[in-house]
N, C-alpha and C positions, 0 to 999 in steps of 0.2 A: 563442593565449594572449598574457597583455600581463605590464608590469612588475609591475602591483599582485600578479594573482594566482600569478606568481611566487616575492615574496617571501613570501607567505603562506604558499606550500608551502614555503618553506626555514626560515620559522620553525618550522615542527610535521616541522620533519627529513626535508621530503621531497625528493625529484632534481627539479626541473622537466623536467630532459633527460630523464629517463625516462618523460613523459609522449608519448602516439603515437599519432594519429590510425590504427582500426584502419578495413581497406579495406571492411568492410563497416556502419560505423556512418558515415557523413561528420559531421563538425561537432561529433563528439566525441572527446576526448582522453581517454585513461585511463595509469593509472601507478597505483605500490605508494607507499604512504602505512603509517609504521608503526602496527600496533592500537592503540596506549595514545595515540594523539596523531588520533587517525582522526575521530572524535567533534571537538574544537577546531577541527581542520582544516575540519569541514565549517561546523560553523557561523561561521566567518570568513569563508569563502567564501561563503555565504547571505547576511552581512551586509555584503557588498564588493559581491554580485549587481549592483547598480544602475547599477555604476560598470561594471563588467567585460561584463558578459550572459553570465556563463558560469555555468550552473547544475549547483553540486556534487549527486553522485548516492553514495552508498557502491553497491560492489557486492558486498561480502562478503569470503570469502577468496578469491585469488589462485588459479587451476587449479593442481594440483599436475603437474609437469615426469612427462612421461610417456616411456618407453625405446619405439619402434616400430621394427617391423619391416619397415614397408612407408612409402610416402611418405606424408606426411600429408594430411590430406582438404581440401580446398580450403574457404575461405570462402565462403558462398555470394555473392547479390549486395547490394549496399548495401541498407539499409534504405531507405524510399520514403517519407519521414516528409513531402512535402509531400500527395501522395496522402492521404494518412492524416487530416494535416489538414484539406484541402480537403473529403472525407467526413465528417469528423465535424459531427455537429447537435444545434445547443447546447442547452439547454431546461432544465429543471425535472428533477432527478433522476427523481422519479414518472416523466416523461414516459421518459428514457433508458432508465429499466430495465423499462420495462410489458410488456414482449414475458419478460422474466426475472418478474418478477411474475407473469405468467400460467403461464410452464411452472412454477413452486410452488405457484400455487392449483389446477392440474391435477394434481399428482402430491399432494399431502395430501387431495383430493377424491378420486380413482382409488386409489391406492395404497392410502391408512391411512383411508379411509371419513371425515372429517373434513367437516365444514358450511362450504364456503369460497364462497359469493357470487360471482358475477359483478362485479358493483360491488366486492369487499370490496380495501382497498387495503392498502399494507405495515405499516401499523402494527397496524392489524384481524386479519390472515393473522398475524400475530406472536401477537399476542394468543390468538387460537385456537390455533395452536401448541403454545404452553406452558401453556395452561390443560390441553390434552391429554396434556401430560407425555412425547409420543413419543418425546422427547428427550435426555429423561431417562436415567438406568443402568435405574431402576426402572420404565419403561411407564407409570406410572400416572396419572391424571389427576389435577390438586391441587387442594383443597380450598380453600383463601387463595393470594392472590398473595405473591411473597415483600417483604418491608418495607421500602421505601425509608432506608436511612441517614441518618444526622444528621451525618455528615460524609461530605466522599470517601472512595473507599476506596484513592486512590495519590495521595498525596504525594510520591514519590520521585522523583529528576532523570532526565531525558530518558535514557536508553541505547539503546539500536537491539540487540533481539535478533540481529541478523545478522549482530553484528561477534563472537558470541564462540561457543565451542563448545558444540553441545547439552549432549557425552558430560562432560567438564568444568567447565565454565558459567565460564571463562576465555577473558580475547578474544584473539584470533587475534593473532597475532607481528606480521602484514602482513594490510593492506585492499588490496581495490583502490580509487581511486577516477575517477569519471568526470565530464568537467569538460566541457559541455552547451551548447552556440553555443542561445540559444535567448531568445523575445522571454519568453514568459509558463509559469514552472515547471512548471503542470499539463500544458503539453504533453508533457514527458518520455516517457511512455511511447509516443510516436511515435514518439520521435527511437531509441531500443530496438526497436521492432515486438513490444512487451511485450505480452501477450494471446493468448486465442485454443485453447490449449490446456485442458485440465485444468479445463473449467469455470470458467475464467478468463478474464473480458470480454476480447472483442476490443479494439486498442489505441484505435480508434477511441469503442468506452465510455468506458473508462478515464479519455481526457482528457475529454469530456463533462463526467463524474461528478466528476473532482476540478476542473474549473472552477467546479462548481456548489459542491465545498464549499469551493473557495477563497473563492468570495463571500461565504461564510456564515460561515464557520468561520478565516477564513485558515489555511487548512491546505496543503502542501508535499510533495509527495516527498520524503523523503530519501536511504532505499536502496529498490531495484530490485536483486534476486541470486537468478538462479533463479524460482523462484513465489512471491517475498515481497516486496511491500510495503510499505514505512512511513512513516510523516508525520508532520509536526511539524506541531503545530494551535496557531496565534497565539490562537485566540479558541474554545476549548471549551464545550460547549452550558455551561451555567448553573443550569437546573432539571430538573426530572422529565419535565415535557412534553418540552418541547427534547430531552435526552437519549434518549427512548423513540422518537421521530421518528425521528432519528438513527441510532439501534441496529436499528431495523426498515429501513432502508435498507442500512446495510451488510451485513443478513444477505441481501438476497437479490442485494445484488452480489457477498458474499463468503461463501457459506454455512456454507463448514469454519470460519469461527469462531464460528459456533455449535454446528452441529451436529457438527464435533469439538474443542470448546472451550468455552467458558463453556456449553453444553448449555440456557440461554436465551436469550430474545431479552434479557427483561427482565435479565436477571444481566448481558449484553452495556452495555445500559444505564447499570446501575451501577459497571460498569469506565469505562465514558465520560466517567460526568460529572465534569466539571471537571479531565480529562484530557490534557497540552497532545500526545501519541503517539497514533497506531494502527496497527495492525499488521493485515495483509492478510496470508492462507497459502492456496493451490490445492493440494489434493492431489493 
């Protein structure tokens, strides 16, 4: 940690001293930052990045303090984030997720009897999707696609779902946050060994994929807490095309946001466009 990002934590009220390298993340420093100041804090910290190389991460709320009976379980071993890096290979979203493209044009093919192509790529497989309606509450297949808007459909300032409660939709007293030795943002989910469960790209995807849309999109991790994801996109698609691109590729990195969420690709779409957030959930 240096001066700068220091003071930044003591303006948004936070201890630097209670920031502590845990033994099994190296290179990263986490501490409690309170809810209402959690949000400022990060993006100071984003905006200082260049000077520092510490890249703030939210992690959500804070594990609640548990009473045990027995000793507690050991951490395992550090994370292996140069491995991690060293494996990953960079390319063309298409190219990173083709192996995830294919186990979905196999299962809507086998599974729900669907027409999905050898050739057909993710914005194609999308398209057949929702025109089939599987997705739907109702089964049914649709008749018209549904209507591109005339304007966004969010306007509203950035907020990071994972800073506030489901059961209340009030933000959390205290965040954790994590402060990231790191040359380039998208690798984050290295420097965590974030992936790999729950239908959840390996971490080695992950950074792939958000290098690719860092290029495009300048988009960011912000929080990493559990199964969720979220970014703040400098440069959100623009139009319809762009957008539906876009929406077909996060579905087959991120499924549960369509398929238990917006219930289209294309509905996906029009959450996106001109959306500077996204949000990633593994169930």
């Amino acid at each position: 940690m240096n001066e700068q990002v220091e003071a930044i934590l003591r303006e948004f009220n936070a201890n630097p001293s209670d920031f502590l390298i845990s033994p099994s993340l190296s290179d990263v420093w986490t501490g409690p930052v309170p809810g209402a100041h959690a949000l400022g804090a990060w993006f100071a910290l984003r905006d200082a990045f260049e000077h520092t190389s510490l890249w703030p991460i939210i992690r959500g709320e804070p594990p609640k303090p548990v009473i045990r009976r027995r000793a507690p379980r050991k951490e395992g071993p550090p994370v292996d984030f140069a491995a991690i890096l060293a494996a990953t290979h960079y390319g063309p979203v298409s190219e990173t997720l083709s192996t995830r493209l294919r186990e979905q044009r196999t299962f809507y093919a086998e599974r729900l009897g669907l027409s999905t192509p050898a050739d057909i790529d993710a914005r194609g497989l999308a398209q057949v999707v929702d025109a089939s309606g599987v997705l739907e509450f109702t089964g049914t297949p649709k008749r018209e696609r549904e209507p591109w808007p005339a304007e966004p459909t969010s306007t509203a300032p950035i907020e990071f779902l994972s800073t506030r409660s489901q059961r209340t939709q009030t933000t959390f007293p205290t965040l954790e946050l994590s402060l990231v030795a790191l040359k380039n943002p998208y690798e984050t989910p290295a420097y965590f060994g974030f992936g790999g469960g729950n239908d959840c790209p390996v971490p080695e995807i992950q950074v792939a994929v958000l290098r690719d849309w860092f290029e495009r999109f300048g988009a960011v991790p912000a929080v990493i807490a559990g199964a969720v994801m979220e970014c703040v996109v400098a440069r959100p698609p623009t139009n319809e095309k762009e957008s539906l691109e876009l929406a077909a590729e996060q579905w087959i990195f991120c499924a549960d946001i369509v398929n238990q969420g917006t219930m289209s690709v294309r509905r996906l779409a029009i959450e996106l466009w001109q959306r500077p957030q996204w949000f990633f959930w593994w169930d």
